[in-house]
C-alpha angles and dihedrals in degrees: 000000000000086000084063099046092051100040076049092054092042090051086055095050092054087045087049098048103054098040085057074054093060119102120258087016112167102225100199140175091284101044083057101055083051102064086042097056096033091053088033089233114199100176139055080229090063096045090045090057089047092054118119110252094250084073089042088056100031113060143110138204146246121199086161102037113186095194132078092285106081113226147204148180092254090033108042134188110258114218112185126185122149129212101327112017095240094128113028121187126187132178131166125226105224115090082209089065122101103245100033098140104045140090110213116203135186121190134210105210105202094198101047099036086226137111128232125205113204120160126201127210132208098187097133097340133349112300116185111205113225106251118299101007110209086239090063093036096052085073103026098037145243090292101036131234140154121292106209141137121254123235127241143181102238128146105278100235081054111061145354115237101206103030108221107005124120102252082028085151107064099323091296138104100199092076097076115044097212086052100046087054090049090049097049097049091040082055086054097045089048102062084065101042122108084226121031092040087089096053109093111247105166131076135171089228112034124050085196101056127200077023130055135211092265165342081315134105119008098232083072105049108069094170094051091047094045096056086042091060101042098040077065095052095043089053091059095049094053095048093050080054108052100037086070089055122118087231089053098042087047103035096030082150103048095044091052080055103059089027087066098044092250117188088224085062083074109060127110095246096047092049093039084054096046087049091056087050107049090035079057093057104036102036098122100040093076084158078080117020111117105256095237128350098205093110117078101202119150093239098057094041091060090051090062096033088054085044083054107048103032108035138241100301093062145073096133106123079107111054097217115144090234106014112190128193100266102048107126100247119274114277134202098202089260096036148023123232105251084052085064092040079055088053101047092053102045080055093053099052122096118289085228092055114121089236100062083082087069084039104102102162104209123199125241082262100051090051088050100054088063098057084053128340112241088023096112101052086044108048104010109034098059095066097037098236106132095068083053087055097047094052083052098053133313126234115225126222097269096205095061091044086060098065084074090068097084090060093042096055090048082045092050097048087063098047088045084047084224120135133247086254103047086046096055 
């Protein structure tokens, strides 16, 4: 008996581990605590050495880490995550640094549209924590999401996109010169390490990989693709959210109007009724009512609009640590992320709503020919990366999509029960 079952378990392991060989494979959570538990694996070195190549090649890293690993410039935060960023993992190199002996691990679930946090420990043997640890909840929320910079354009002597990152200035080290002799001797010290050794260092075209020489091709730039790719997950999580909400069930219309950047969404009335409303429901919750709401800035109407659709325990379309009211909204470089929230829920509603005629989905391509034609094929192309971006969630042709604002605002004034002329 006991023969079968291991000849049995022994048949699945084989089956297991070339699947997890397959192209285009997603390595998940679970795949993960199989190949811990099948190689009885009893140290992150030894789950490091099992992980499929694209961790190996797709990776960043913290020398300030603001999570639970400590961090330094020799001994850096790892942070793994493939292809697509569905499973992230993440570890440090210096045995003096809170969180050694952990693996920390974030997953994307398709079907739900939410992340888990688990994290496993190898302090005397392998330990798997239950779904969304405290530990984990207590930074990405109660219900989880990324925690990541945006990324600006903003003049490189100025500000670092990715704080404490190496390439925290435009994916690439050579633009501060305390970081680009960190990086160099970590690089050294790295070749020897039992950790960082299976991490890929070297590449034909870039003297800085993972990172590059500059604002250039994207499979050199591991900080800018990252938040690419998460900013696209948390955007369908969101929009799975905040479908489900009691504003966007009841103003469909009005939400769709400030979602696609209407003009209309602008106007006094509209904002004056978006204000009643969110004033109603948060009367009593001053710790974060916004002071005052006569500006209409961008940033502060998103902060009441998120509240609205998504509820108290929220504002987490940025993915700032600690986001505040006025934080410009999270950008990828090419979008912001209520334009991909936008995205994700034009591409959730009914096939037979009014609106899917407006509704031109665009490739990551096609986005990026507008910005400048010629771009894509120059800079994205070569490392494969839009198609990535497309599996993970399109963008849509935003000025079509605007001829549908004229029917959303009728449409709104009935569900806000306000006339013509109050609206106007």
């Amino acid at each position: 008996m006991f023969t079968a079952l291991r000849n049995l378990f022994l048949v699945a392991a084989l089956v297991q581990s070339l699947s997890l060989a397959q192209p285009g494979y997603a390595f998940d959570y679970e795949d993960l605590t199989f190949l811990i538990e099948s190689n009885n694996l009893t140290s992150v070195e030894q789950v490091i050495a099992h992980l499929p190549q694209p961790f190996l090649e797709n990776y960043t890293l913290a020398y300030d880490s603001r999570s639970l690993h400590g961090s330094s410039y020799d001994y850096p935060r790892a942070v793994l995550f493939g292809t697509d960023a569905t499973l992230v993992l993440t570890f440090n190199g210096d045995p003096a640094h809170a969180r050694y002996q952990h693996v920390e691990a974030m997953q994307f679930r398709q079907q739900s549209n939410e992340f888990e946090m688990r994290s496993i420990s190898f302090e005397d043997d392998a330990h798997l924590s239950a779904k969304n640890p405290p530990l984990c909840l207590s930074c990405h929320g109660n219900r989880p999401r990324p925690i990541w910079s945006s990324y600006s354009y903003a003049d490189i002597e100025e500000q670092q996109h990715w704080p404490g990152f190496y390439g925290s200035m435009h994916d690439a080290p050579s633009l501060d010169s305390v970081e680009a002799e960190a990086y160099a001797n970590f690089q050294r010290l790295a070749t020897r390490h039992p950790r960082y050794r299976y991490l890929k260092f070297s590449h034909a075209e870039s003297k800085w990989y993972p990172y590059g020489d500059g604002p250039y091709e994207h499979r050199f730039r591991p900080n800018n693709r990252l938040g690419n790719l998460l900013a696209r997950l948390n955007a369908r999580r969101v929009a799975t959210d905040l479908m489900q909400k009691e504003f966007f069930l009841k103003y469909p219309n009005i939400s769709l109007l400030w979602l696609l950047q209407c003009d209309q969404a602008e106007e006094d009335d509209y904002l004056a009724f978006v204000k009643s409303v969110y004033d109603g429901s948060y009367t009593a919750l001053s710790d974060i009512r916004l002071a005052q709401y006569h500006s209409k800035s961008a940033e502060q109407v998103a902060f009441v609009f998120e509240k609205l659709l998504s509820g108290l325990d929220v504002y987490t379309w940025n993915l700032s640590l600690d986001p505040q009211p006025d934080d410009e909204r999270f950008f990828t470089g090419m979008v912001s992320i209520d334009e991909l929230v936008a995205a994700a829920v034009l591409q959730r509603l009914p096939d037979s709503h009014w609106i899917h005629r407006y509704f031109l989905p665009w490739t990551n391509q096609q986005l990026y020919e507008t910005f400048q034609p010629g771009y894509y094929a120059a800079n994205i192309a070569p490392g494969g990366i839009g198609n990535v971006y497309d599996m993970m969630g399109l963008f849509f042709d935003r000025d079509h999509a605007k001829q549908a604002c004229a029917r959303l605002q009728a449409d709104g004034r009935k569900e806000a029960v306000i006339t013509k002329a109050d609206w106007q």
